[in-house]
C-alpha positions as CSV (number, residue, x, y, z in Angstrom):
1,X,68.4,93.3,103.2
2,X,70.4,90.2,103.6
3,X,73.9,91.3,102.7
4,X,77.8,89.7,102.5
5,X,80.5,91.8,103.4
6,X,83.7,90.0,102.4
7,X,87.0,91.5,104.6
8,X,83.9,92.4,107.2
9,X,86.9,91.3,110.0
10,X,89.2,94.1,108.8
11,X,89.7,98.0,109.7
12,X,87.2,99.0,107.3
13,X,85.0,96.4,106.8
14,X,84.1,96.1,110.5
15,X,83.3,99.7,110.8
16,X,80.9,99.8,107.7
17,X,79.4,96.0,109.2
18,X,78.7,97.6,112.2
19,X,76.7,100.0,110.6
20,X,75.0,98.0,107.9
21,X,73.4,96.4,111.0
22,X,72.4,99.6,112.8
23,X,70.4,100.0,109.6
24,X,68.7,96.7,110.4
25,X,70.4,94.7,107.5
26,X,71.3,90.8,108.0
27,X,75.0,90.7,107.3
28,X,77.1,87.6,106.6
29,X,80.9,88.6,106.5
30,X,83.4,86.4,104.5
31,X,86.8,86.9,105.8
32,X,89.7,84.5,105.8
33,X,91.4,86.5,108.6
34,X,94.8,86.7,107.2
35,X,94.8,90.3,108.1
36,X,91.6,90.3,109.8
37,X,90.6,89.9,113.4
38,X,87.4,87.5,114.6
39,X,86.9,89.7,117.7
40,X,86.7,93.1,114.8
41,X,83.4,91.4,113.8
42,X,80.6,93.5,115.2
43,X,78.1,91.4,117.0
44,X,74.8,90.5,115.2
45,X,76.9,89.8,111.9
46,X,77.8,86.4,111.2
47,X,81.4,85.0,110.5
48,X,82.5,82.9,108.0
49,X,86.1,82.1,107.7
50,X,86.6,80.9,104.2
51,X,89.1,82.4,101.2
52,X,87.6,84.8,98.9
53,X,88.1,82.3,95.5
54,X,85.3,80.5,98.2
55,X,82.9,83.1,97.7
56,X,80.2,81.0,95.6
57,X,79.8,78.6,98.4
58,X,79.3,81.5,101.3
59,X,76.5,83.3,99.2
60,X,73.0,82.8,100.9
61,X,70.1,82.6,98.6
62,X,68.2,86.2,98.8
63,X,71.7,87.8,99.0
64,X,70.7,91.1,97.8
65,X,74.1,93.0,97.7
66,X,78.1,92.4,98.2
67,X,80.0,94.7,100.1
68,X,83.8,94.0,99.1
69,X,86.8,95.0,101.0
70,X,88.8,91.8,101.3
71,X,92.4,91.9,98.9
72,X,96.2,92.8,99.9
73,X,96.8,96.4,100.5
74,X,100.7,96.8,101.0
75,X,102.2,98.5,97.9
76,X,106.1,97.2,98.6
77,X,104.6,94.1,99.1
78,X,102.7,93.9,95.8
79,X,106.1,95.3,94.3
80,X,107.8,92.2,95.9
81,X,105.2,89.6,95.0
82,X,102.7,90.4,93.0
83,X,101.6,87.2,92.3
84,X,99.6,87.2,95.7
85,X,98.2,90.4,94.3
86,X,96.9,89.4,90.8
87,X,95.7,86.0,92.5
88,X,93.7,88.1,95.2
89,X,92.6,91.1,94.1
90,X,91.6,90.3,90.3
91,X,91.4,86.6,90.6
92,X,89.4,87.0,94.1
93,X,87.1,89.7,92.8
94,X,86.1,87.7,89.0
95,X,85.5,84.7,91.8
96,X,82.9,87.1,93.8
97,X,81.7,88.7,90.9
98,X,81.1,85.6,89.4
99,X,79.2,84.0,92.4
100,X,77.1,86.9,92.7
101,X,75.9,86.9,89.3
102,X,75.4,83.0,89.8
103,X,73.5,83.9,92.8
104,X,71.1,86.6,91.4
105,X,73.2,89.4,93.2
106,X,72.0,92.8,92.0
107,X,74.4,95.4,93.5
108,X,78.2,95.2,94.7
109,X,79.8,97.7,96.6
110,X,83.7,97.9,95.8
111,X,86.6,99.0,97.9
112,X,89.1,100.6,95.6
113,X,91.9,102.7,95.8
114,X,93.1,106.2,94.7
115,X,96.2,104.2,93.9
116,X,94.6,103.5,90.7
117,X,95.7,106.6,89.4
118,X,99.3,106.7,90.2
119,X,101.7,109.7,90.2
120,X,99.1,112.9,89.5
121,X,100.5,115.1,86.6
122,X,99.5,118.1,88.8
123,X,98.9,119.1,92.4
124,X,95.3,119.6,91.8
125,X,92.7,117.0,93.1
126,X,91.9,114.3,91.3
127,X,89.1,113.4,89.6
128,X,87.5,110.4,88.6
129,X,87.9,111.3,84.5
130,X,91.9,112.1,85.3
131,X,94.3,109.3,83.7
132,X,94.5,106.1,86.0
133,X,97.7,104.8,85.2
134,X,98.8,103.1,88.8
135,X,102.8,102.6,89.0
136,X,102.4,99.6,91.5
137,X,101.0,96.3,90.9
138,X,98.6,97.0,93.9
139,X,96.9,100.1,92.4
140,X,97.1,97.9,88.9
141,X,94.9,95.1,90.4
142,X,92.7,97.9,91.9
143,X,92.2,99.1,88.6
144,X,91.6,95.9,86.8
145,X,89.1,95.0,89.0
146,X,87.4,98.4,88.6
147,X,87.4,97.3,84.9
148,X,86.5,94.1,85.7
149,X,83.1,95.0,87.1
150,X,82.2,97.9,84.7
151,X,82.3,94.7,82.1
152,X,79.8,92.6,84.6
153,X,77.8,95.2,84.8
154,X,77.3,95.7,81.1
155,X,77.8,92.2,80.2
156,X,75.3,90.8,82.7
157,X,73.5,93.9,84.8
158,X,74.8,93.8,88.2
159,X,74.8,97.6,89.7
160,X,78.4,98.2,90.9
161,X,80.0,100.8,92.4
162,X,83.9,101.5,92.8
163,X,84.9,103.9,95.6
164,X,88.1,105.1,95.7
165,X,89.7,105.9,99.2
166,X,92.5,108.5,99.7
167,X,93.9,108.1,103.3
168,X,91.6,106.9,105.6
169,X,92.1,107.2,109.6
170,X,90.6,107.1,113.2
171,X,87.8,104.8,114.5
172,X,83.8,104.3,115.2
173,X,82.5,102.4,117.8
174,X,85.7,100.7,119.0
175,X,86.4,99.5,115.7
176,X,90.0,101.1,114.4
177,X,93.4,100.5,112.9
178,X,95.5,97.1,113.9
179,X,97.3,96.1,111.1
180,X,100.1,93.7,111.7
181,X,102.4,95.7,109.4
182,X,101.7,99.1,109.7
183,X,102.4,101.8,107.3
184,X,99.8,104.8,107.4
185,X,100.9,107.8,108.7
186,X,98.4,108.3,111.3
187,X,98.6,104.8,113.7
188,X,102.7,105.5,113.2
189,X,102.2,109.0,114.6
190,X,100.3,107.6,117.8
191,X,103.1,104.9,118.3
192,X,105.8,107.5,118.0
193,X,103.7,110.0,120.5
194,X,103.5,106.2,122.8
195,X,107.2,105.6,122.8
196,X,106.6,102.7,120.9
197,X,108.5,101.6,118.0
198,X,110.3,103.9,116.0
199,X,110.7,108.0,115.7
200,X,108.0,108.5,113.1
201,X,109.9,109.5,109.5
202,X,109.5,112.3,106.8
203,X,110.3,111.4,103.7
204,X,110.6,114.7,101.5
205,X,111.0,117.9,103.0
206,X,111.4,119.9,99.6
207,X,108.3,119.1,98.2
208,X,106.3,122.3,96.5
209,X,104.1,122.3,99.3
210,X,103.8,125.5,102.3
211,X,105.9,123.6,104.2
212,X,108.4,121.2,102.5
213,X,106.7,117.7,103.1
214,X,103.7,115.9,101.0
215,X,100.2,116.8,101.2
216,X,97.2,114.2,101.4
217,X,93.6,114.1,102.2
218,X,92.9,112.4,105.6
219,X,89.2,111.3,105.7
220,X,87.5,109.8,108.7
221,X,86.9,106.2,108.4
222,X,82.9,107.0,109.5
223,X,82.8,109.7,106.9
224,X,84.0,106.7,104.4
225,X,81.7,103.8,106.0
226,X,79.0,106.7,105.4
227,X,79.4,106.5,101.7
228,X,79.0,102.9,101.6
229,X,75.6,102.6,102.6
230,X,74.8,105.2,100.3
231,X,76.8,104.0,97.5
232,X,74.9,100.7,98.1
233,X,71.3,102.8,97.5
234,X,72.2,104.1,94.9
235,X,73.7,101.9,92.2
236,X,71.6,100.6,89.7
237,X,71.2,97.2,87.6
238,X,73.6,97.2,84.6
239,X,75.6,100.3,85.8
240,X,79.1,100.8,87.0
241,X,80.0,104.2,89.2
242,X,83.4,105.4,90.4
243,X,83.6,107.8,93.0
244,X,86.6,109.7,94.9
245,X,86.0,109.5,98.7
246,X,88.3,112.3,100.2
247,X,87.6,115.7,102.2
248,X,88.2,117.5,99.1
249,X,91.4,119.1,100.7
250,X,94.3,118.2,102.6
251,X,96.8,118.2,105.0
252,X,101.1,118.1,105.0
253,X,102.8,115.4,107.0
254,X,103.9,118.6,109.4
255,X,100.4,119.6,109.8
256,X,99.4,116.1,110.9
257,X,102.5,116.0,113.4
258,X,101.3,118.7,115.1
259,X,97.8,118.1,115.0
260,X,98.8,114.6,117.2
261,X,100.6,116.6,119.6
262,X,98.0,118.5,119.7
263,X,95.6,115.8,120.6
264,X,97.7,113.5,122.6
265,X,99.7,116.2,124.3
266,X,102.8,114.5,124.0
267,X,106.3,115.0,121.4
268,X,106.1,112.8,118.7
269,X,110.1,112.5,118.1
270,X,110.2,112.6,114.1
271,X,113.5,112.9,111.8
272,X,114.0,114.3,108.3
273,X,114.4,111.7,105.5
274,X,114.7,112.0,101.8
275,X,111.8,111.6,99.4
276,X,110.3,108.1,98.3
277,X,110.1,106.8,94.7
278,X,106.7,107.4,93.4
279,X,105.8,109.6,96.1
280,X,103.4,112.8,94.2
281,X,104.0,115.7,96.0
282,X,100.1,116.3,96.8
283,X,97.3,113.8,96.4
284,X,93.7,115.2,97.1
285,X,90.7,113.9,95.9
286,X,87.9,115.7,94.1
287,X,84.8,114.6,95.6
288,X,82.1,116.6,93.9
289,X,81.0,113.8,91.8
290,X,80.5,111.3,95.5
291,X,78.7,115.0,97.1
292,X,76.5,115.2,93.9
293,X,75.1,112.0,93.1
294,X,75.2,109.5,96.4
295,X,74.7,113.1,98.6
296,X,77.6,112.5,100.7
297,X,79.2,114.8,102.4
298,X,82.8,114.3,104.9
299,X,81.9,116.4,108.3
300,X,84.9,115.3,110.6
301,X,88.0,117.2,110.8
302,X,91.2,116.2,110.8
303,X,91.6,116.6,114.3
304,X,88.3,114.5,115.7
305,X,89.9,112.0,113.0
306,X,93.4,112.0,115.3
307,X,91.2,112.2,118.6
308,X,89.0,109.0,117.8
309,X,91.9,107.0,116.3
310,X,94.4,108.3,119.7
311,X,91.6,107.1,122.1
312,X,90.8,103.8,120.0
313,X,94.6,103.2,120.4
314,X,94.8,104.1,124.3
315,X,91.7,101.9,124.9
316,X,93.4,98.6,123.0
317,X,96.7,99.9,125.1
318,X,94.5,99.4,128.4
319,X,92.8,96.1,127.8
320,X,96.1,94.8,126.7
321,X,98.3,96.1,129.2
């Protein structure tokens, strides 16, 4: 199938465009690299370097699906200006959708964001019939555009799917985390463990959890890429799915400390700091609904996740050392 893949140069993108193509699918990727790289691109896709309000002149005829992960994911930044968020992520996204639509485009594939639910009321997971009310304006333009194409799809049948990450980490095939500004946990960690930058920081340590600090689900980013394709085979025209992509459990900040000493075998120097704004004491997703309907199911631990993203971040080290 002749597809587009728009952010295709980013973390995620280039990890589910690499294997888009092992499936033997032709894949265009739209990607303005702002965030992106060119040389994240896997080979065999093709790049075009255009903005996402561009979209309609990028679609090929025959385009049979979109695969969307370009938009602005940092949350104090959105805070800060979220201008460049409403112009990106909902203006961007009605520009795609309506291209694709324009173009005869069936089925669209969309990255969203468990930040579309905000602060959970409880520390249960999440499912996708809990109240999404986002307290950011990044997790708000996540969530209008998840509203955005549930209307295409009943206004003008375009299958569409929304799948909605929880933390995502590690790396496939040489394709992993380098984001200019970095704030996951994880890539910190491994800079910490590396001497570089700063101690790595705690914030809350009197959380209701077994040990003091937050808990989150850490899924592998080739569990996630996983559900892609088969998010993509399974939406149908006129419908719009959401889906929770998490390991259905989770992990505190400590036990992801240890876990990369474990793996690295080095200290990670870390210091105690108090609790963030907003932060939810635990955020896990339910993904019954994702193992149910698109048979998906997470199979790396936490620690192969840490493993692949240490050795991912030792091999850039080499090559650029």
């Amino acid at each position: 199938m002749r597809l587009l893949v728009t952010g295709g140069a980013g973390y995620i993108g280039s990890v589910v465009t690499a294997l888009l193509l092992d499936a033997g699918h032709e894949v265009t990727v739209l990607d303005d690299l702002s965030t992106g790289h060119r040389d994240a691109v896997p080979d065999g896709a093709r790049l075009v370097q255009a903005d996402l309000h561009e979209a309609a002149d990028v679609l090929e005829p025959g385009t049979g699906a979109v695969l969307h992960f370009a938009g602005k994911s940092l949350v104090g930044r959105s805070v800060e200006d979220p201008d460049e968020y409403w112009h990106t992520n909902v203006g961007g996204t009605l520009a795609l959708a309506r291209a694709a639509v324009r173009h005869g485009v069936r089925r669209m594939v969309f990255s969203s964001s468990a930040a579309a639910y905000g602060e959970p009321a409880s520390g249960a997971p999440l499912r996708e019939t809990d109240p999404a009310v986002p307290t950011n304006p990044y997790g708000a333009t996540k969530l209008a555009a998840d509203h955005l194409l549930a209307s295409w799809a009943r206004a003008y049948g375009l299958g569409a799917v929304s799948l909605r990450y929880f933390n995502v980490a590690g790396a496939h095939r040489g394709f992993g985390e380098r984001h200019t500004t970095e704030t996951h946990l994880v890539p910190n960690l491994l800079k910490a463990a590396a001497g570089q930058g700063e101690r790595a920081r705690v914030f809350g340590t009197d959380y209701p959890t077994k040990d003091g600090t937050a808990v989150r689900d850490y899924l592998h980013v080739a569990d996630l890429a996983d559900a892609h394709l088969r998010a993509l085979e399974a939406v149908g025209p006129g419908a719009h799915r959401v889906y929770n992509l998490g390991t259905g459990g989770g992990s505190t900040v400590r036990e992801v400390i240890a876990t990369v000493r474990r793996v690295t075998g080095r200290e990670v120097p870390a210091e105690d700091c108090a609790r963030r704004p907003g932060d939810p004491a635990v955020l896990v997703a339910a993904n019954d609904r994702a193992r149910e309907e698109l048979g998906w199911t997470p199979e790396r631990t936490l620690e192969e996740t840490v493993g692949d993203a240490w050795g991912f971040f030792l091999k850039r080290e080499a090559d650029h050392g």
